[in-house]
C-alpha positions in Angstrom: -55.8 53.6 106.6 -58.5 56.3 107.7 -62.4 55.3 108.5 -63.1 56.7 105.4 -61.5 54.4 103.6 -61.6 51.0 105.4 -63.4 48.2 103.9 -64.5 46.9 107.2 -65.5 50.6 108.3 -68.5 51.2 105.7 -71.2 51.6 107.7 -69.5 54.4 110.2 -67.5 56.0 106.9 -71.1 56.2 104.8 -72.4 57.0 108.2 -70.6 60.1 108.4 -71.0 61.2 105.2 -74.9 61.0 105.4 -74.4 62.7 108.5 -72.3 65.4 107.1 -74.9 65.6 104.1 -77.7 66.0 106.2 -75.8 68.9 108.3 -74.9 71.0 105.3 -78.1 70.8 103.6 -79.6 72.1 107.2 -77.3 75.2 106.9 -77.7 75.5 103.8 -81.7 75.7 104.1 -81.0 78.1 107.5 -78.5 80.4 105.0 -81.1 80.8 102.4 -83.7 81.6 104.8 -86.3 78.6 104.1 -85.5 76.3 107.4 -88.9 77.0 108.3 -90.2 74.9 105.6 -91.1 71.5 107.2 -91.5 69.9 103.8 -88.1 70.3 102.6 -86.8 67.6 105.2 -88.6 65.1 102.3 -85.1 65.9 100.8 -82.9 64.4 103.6 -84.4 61.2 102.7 -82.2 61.5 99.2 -79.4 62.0 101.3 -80.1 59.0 103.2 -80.8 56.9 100.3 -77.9 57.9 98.5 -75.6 57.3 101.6 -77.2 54.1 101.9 -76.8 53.0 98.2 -73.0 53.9 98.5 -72.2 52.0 101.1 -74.1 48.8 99.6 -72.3 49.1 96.7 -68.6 49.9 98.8 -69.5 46.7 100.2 -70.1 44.5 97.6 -67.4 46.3 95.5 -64.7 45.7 98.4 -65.7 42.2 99.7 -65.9 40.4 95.8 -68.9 41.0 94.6 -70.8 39.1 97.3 -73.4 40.6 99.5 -75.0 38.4 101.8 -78.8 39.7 102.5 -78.6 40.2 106.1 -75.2 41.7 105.7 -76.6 44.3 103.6 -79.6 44.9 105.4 -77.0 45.4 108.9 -75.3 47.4 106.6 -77.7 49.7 105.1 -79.5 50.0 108.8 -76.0 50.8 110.5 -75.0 53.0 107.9 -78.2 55.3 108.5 -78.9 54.6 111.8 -74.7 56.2 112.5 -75.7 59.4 110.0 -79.2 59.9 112.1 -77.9 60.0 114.7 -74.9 62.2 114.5 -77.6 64.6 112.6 -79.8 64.4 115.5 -77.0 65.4 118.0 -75.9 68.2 115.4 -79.7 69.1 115.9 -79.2 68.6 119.8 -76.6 71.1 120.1 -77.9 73.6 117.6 -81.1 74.0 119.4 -79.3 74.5 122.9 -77.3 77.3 121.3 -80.3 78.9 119.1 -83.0 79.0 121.5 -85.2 80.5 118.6 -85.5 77.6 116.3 -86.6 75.4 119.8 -89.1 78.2 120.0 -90.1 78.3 116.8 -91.0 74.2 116.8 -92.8 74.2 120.6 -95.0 78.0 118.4 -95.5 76.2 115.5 -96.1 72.8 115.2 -99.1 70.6 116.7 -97.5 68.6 119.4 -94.8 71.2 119.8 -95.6 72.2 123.7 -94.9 69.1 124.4 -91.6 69.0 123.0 -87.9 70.1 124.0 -84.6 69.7 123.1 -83.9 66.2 124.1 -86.7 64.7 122.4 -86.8 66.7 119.3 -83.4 65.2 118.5 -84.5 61.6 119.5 -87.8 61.9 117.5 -84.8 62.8 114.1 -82.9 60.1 115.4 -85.6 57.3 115.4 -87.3 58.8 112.2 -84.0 58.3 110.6 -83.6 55.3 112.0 -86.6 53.9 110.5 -86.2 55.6 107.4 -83.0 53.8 106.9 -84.4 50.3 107.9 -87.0 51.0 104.9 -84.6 52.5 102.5 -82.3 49.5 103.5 -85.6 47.2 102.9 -86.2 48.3 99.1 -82.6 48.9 98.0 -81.7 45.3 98.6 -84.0 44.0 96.7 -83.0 46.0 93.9 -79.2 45.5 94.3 -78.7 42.5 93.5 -77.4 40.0 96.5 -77.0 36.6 97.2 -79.2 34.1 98.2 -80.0 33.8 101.9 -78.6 30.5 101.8 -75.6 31.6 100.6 -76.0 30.6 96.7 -75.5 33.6 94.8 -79.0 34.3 92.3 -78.5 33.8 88.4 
């Protein structure tokens, strides 16, 4: 049985996959020459909610149809917090090998000086990190998920 495809696995296989998500909607945005657009990266955040969703609903599918709050919010938080931070060392390595995009940021935007490799991937990483905690927050209150107690909800 592969990660991709392991019940007890979601979080790192719906890691990946918002990981590899995020990576090809980067090339695709370098390909069609509109990387430069800071605004676009609003988009990644329907990657990540997707990816998220997903794996909720892997979970509850694969583990009969009981999901236990906190286990879906550890889910949901793993499962983004694995795809940003893969991203962010995909990021890492792209801006050691294309010294112009690095450039680009440091010319461009407002705290940029200040910035370099290293932290330009952990400020992705933590944004994503974050953004998954909140995604995680409002999707389980709209999938529904047992009580914290344990007693499922009518």
């Amino acid at each position: 049985m592969s990660i991709l495809n392991n019940p007890n696995r979601i979080p790192e296989s719906y890691g990946l996959r918002i990981a590899g998500g995020l990576i090809a909607y980067f090339l695709l945005m370098k390909l069609i020459g509109l990387s430069d657009h800071v605004e676009l990266r609003l988009l990644n955040l329907l990657i990540l909610v997707a990816g998220v969703f997903f794996a909720l609903r892997k979970f509850k599918e694969t583990h009969g149809k009981h999901l236990n709050y906190f286990v879906a919010l550890a889910t949901g938080v793993a499962t983004a917090a694995i795809g940003s931070v893969l991203f962010a060392l995909f990021l890492f390595i792209w801006m050691k090998v294309d010294s112009n995009m690095m450039q680009h940021i440091i010319d461009t935007e407002p705290m940029g000086h200040y910035l370099n490799p290293y932290m330009a991937a952990f400020i992705v990483a933590l944004e994503g990190v974050f953004s998954g905690l909140l995604v995680t927050f409002v999707l389980i209150n709209y999938i529904h998920t047992d009580e914290v107690g344990g007693i499922e909800k009518g």
